[in-house]
Every structure is written in C-alpha cells, then in structure tokens.
C-alpha positions in Angstrom: 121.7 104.0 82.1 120.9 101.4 84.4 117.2 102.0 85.7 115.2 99.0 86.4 111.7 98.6 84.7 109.2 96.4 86.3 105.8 97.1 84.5 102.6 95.4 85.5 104.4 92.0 86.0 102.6 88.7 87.2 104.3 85.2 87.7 102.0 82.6 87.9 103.0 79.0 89.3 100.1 77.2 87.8 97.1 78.1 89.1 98.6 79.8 92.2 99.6 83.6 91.8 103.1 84.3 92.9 103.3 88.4 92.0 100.5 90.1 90.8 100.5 93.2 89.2 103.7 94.6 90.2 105.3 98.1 88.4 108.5 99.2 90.1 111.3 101.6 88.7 114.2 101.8 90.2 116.2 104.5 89.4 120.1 104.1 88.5 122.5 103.9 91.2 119.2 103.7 93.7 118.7 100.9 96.5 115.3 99.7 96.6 113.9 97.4 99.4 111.9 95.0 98.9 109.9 94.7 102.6 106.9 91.6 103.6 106.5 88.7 105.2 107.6 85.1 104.3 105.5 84.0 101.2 104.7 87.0 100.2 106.9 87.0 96.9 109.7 88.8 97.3 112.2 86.5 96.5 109.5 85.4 93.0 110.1 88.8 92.0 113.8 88.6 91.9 113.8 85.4 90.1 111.6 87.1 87.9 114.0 89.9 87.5 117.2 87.8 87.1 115.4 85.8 83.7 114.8 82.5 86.1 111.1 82.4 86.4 108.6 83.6 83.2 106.0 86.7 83.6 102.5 86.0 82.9 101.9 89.2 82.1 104.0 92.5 82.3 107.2 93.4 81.0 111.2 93.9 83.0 113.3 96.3 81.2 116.8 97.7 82.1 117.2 101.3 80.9 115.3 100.7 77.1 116.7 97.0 76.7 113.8 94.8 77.4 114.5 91.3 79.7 111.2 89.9 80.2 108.0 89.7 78.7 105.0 87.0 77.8 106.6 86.7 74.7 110.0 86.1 75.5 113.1 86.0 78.3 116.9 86.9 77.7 118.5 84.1 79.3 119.5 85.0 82.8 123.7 84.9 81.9 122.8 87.7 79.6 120.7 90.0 81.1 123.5 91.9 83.2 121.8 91.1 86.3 123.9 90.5 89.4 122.7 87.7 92.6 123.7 87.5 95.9 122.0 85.2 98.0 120.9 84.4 101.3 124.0 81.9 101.6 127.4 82.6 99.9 127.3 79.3 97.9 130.9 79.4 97.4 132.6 77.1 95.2 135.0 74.8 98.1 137.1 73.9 95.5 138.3 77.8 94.4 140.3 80.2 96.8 138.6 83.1 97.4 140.1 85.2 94.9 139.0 82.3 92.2 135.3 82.6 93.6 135.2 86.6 93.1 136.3 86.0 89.3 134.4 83.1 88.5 131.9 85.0 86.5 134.6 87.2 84.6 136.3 86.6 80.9 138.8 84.3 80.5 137.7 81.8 83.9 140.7 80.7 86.2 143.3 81.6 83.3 146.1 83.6 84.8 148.0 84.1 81.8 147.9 87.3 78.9 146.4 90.4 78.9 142.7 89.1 80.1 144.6 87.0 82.6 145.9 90.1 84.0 143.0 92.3 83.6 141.1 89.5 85.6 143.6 89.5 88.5 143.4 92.9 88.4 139.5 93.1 89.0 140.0 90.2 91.8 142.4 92.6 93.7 140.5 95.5 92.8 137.1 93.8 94.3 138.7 92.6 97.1 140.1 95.8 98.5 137.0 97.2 98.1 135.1 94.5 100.4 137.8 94.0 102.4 139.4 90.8 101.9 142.4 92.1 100.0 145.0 89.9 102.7 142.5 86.8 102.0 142.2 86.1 98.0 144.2 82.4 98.5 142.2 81.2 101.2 139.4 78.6 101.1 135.8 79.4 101.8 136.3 77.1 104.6 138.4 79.3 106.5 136.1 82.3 106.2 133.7 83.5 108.4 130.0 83.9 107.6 130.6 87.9 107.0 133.5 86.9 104.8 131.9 84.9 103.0 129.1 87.1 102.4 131.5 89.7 101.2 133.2 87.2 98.6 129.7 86.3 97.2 129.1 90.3 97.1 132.8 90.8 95.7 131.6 87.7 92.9 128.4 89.6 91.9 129.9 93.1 91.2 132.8 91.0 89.6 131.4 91.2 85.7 129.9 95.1 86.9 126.3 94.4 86.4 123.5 96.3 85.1 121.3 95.5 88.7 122.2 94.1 91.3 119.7 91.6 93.1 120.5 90.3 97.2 118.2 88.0 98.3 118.3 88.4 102.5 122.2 88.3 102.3 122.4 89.3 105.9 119.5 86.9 107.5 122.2 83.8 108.0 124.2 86.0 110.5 124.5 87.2 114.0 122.8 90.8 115.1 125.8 92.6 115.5 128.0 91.2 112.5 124.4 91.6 110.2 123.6 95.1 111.7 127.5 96.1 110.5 127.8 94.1 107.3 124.5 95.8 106.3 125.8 99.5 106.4 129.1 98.8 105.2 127.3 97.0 102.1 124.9 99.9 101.3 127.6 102.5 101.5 129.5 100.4 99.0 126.7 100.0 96.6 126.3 103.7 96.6 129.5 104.7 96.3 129.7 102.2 93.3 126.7 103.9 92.0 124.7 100.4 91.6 121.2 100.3 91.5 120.1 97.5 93.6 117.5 95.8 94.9 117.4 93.9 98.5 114.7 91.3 99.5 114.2 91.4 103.2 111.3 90.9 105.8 113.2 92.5 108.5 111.2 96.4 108.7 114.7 98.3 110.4 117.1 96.8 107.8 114.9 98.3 104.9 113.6 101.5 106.8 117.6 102.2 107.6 119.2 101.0 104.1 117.0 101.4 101.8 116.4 104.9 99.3 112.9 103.2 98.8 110.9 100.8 100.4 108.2 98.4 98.0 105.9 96.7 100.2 104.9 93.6 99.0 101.8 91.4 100.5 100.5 88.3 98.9 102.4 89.1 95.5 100.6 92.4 95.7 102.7 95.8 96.0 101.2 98.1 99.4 102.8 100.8 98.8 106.4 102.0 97.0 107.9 105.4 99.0 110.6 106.7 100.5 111.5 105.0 104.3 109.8 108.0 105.8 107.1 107.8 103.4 106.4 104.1 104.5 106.6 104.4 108.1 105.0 108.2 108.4 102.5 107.8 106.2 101.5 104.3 105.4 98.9 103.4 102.8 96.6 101.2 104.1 96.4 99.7 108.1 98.1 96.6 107.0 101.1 98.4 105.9 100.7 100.6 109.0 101.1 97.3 111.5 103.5 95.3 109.3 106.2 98.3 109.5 106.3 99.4 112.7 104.6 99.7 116.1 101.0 101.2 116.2 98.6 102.2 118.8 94.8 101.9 118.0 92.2 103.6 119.6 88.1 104.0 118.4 87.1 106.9 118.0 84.4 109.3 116.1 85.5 111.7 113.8 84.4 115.3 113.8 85.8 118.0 112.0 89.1 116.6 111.2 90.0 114.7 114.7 89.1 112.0 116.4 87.6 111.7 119.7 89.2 109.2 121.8 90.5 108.0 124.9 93.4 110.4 124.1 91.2 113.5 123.6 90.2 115.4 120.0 93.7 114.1 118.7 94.2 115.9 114.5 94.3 113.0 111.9 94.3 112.7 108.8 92.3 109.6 107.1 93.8 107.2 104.6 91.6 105.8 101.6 88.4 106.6 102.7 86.4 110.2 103.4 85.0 109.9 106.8 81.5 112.0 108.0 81.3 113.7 110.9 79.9 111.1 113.7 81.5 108.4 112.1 83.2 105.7 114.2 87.0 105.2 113.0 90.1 103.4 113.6 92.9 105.8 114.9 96.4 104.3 114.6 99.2 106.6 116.2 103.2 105.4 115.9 104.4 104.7 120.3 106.5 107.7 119.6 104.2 110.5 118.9 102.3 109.5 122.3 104.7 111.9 124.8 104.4 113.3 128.1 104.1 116.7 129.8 102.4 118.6 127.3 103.5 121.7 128.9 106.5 121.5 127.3 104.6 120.9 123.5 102.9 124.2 122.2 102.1 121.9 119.6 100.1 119.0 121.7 97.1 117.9 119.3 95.2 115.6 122.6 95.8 115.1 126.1 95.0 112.4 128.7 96.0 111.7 132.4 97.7 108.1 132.5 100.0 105.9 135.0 102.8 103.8 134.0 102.0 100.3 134.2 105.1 99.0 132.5 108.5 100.0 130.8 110.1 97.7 128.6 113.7 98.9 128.2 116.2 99.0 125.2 119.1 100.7 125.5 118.8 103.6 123.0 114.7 104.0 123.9 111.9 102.0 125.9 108.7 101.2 125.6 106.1 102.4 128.1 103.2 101.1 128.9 100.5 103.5 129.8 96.9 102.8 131.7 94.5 105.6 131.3 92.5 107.3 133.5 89.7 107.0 130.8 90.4 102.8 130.8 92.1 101.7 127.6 96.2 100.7 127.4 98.4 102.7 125.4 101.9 102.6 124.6 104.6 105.0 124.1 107.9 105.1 123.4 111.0 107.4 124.7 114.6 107.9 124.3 116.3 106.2 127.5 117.9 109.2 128.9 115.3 110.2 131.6 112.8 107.7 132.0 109.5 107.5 134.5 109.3 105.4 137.3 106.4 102.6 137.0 103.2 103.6 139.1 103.8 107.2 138.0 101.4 109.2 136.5 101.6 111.4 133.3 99.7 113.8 131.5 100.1 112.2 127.8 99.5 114.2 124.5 99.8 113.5 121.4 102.7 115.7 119.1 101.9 115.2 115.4 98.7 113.9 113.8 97.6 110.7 113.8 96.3 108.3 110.9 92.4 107.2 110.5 91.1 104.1 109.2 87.4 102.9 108.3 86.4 100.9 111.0 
C-alpha cells in the first residue's frame, strides 16, 4: 500500500508562508502533477514530502505509516521516498552502473550474495531505462536524456514507497523532453509507482499526469483529473493559467450569456448569478468553430472575418474580428484552414464558463 497522505499541511519559512493548507492523496501506483507558476511552492511541497523541510501544521503519511507532522519527521533516508531532480547530479567519480546502485545495500561491494543481488538490480534498472550497453561509462559521456534516465534508474534503485521528480525534463531540448516524458510515465505505470511530478509547464501535466493539483501562492486551486482541470476549471485564475481562454462581457439571463457571440449556454463557477447581471464569460479557442450549419448543436452565433492565423503544425490559431466589434480567437486542426480576410459565421459548440465580474 503505497498511497500518499498529505493532510492540511503548511510549511512556514519564518514569517513567510511557503504551502498553506494543502490535503492531497495520491492513490497507489497513480501519477499526480503538481502544475503553477515559479514561486508558487511546488518544489516546498516535495521537500516537505521527502522529510527535508518541517510542516507547521498538517500531517504526510504513506499508506497508515505517518512521515510528517508538527510533532515530529522520519528522517528523509527512512521515509521510502524516492527524488529525482531537475539535474541528474550524478556522482563523476561512479560509472553509471555505480550511480544507479548507490542508494542500494551493500554500496559499491561486488562481492557475495548482496554483491550479486545489487548487480542484479543495476542490470535490471538499466534495461528497463535503457542504458543496459552503458552501466561502465562515466556521466561525462552521457547525454542530458541519459543522464536523466540514470538519476530515474538511481531513484527506483532501493523500490521506493513514492516517488518525487522535481521538473526532471525542464534542463532539456523540446523534442528529447517531449519523448523522455512519455517514455517516463509509461514506465512509472507499468512499475505501478505512485508518483508525484513538479512542473509549471500546463501540456506536460495535462498529457502525463492521472491528476493535476494546482498550486498558487502555496495554496491548492483545484485537484482533478486533466480533463477536469482544463474543461472545468475552478476559479478564472486556474482557467487562464492552464490553457487559452477567450473573455467576453456579457449579462446573464436564464442560463446564457448575452455577448458579442450571441445567447452562448454557460454554466457559472462559484457564484449564483441573477438574471441582468453583468458576467465574465471565458470560452476555451477551441469551442469557438465555424459554419454552424454543420453543428445541430451550436449554443451562439456571430458573423466574423479572419484577421490573423497563427499556424502550428497539428492546429492554428485564428484570429477573428467581429462584425459586432470585439476580437476573438479560435483554434482548428490544420487540415483545411481559412484564408485571412475571410469571413465566417462563428458559433459556439459546448458551453461556456461564467465568472462574477
């Protein structure tokens, strides 16, 4: 039983607040991001977790065997809790194969039955990362994704309880980071460890993670499922912070909003609006789509001409002047795209979100 407890947990660094309040679980074998901004802290709450910072308040627990409370810490070598970091941090001195069992019984001895058990676990580790042809070279002959792999290889070494990676893939290039980052996920879920991963980059934890815990100004947002995060955010800050957003005024009557894109169905988000009451509507790029002939389903509808298109490969951007005089964007897959200077009937295909304004 591996599920990770966080209950109500503050850090405090003197008089400044670091987390605040904080109650995650994670279940076993899950993989829980941990999305903000810089400063936020994220990376306080894994040092928290991994027995190298104090709580304030709150308790951290791993299945019913308590870590951390205001009363007391199990020291961090103890507390089954795995760390891979932003940089490798690899010893120069060890091979590779020496790095990935650093942490297990018996050190660098080769020698008995723990000697071979160890070597055993070395190979073992780095088949399964990848680096099986590579245990006698030096870190300095690896490249950054290597290295990341040995420092992933070290941490599962001594098969922790959790497993804590602190934005292991921020050092590296887009396309290694964007590879390295599957392939580690499908790993930790094949090996059935429950995780947790720091990051302030919104794709990585929307496309990795089980569940996403928003985290701003050592305050959690929201905790949810990727879709749940990004469909249905809890507040407008978390609406901005994880994706693109569209916001229109509008007045709300009877359930929609009436805006520059017509009497568009929303739902509102921590507040009960009155009829005649000016709102905030926020609607994703991609539920903004054109021809609404082809939609039985289209909620709102507004003449527009492309001012703009902002291509990307898989999908672009448009950039939409209405008739009616505000800018709107939407967003479409790049198969068939409009031509700038063309005009478009817009609607909008699911419903959109309402704020207080």
């Amino acid at each position: 039983m591996s599920e990770l407890v966080v209950e109500n947990a503050s850090v405090d660094y003197g008089s400044t607040v670091g987390v605040a309040d904080v109650s995650l679980r994670v279940n076993s074998g899950e993989l829980v991001a941990v999305l903000g901004p810089s400063g936020c802290g994220k990376t306080t709450l894994l040092l928290a977790i991994a027995g190298l910072l104090p709580l304030s308040a709150g308790r951290i627990a791993v299945g019913d065997r308590g870590l951390s409370s205001p009363s007391g810490t199990v020291p961090p070598e103890k507390r089954g809790v795995g760390w891979v970091p932003q940089e490798a941090s690899l010893f120069p001195h060890l091979s590779v194969g020496d790095n990935i069992g650093f942490a297990l019984s018996g050190g660098a001895r080769r020698g008995g039955a723990r000697g071979r058990e160890r070597s055993a676990r070395i190979a073992e580790l780095a088949e399964l990362v990848g680096l099986e042809g590579l245990v006698g070279r030096a870190p300095n002959q690896l490249s950054g994704g290597q290295a990341q792999r040995v420092a992933l290889a070290r941490a599962l070494a001594p098969r922790p309880d959790v497993l804590l990676l602190d934005e292991p893939f921020a050092a590296l290039d887009t396309q290694l980071r964007v590879g390295l980052r599957r392939e580690v996920a499908e790993l930790l879920r094949e090996q059935g460890t429950t995780s947790l991963l720091v990051t302030h980059d919104q794709e990585e934890a929307l496309t990795l993670a089980d569940r996403v815990a928003v985290i701003r100004d050592g305050r959690l947002e929201q905790f949810g499922t990727p879709e749940e995060v990004y469909q249905q955010p809890a507040s407008d800050w978390v609406a901005r912070f994880v994706g693109d957003v569209v916001e229109l005024e509008g007045e709300w009557r009877h359930g929609r909003v009436s805006c520059a894109l017509g009497a568009v169905e929303a739902a509102a988000v921590g507040f009960t609006p009155r009829d005649g009451e000016r709102v905030r509507l926020m609607l994703r790029p991609e539920w903004i789509v054109p021809r609404p002939d082809l939609l039985a389903r289209a909620a709102a509808g507004a003449d527009a001409r492309v001012s703009g298109i902002s291509y990307a490969g898989h999908d672009a951007m448009l950039t939409c002047d209405l008739v009616t005089g505000p800018r709107v964007r939407m967003r479409l897959p790049a198969v068939e795209l409009p031509q700038v200077g063309e005009e478009l009937r817009l609607a909008v295909q699911r419903p959109g979100l309402a704020f207080a304004a």
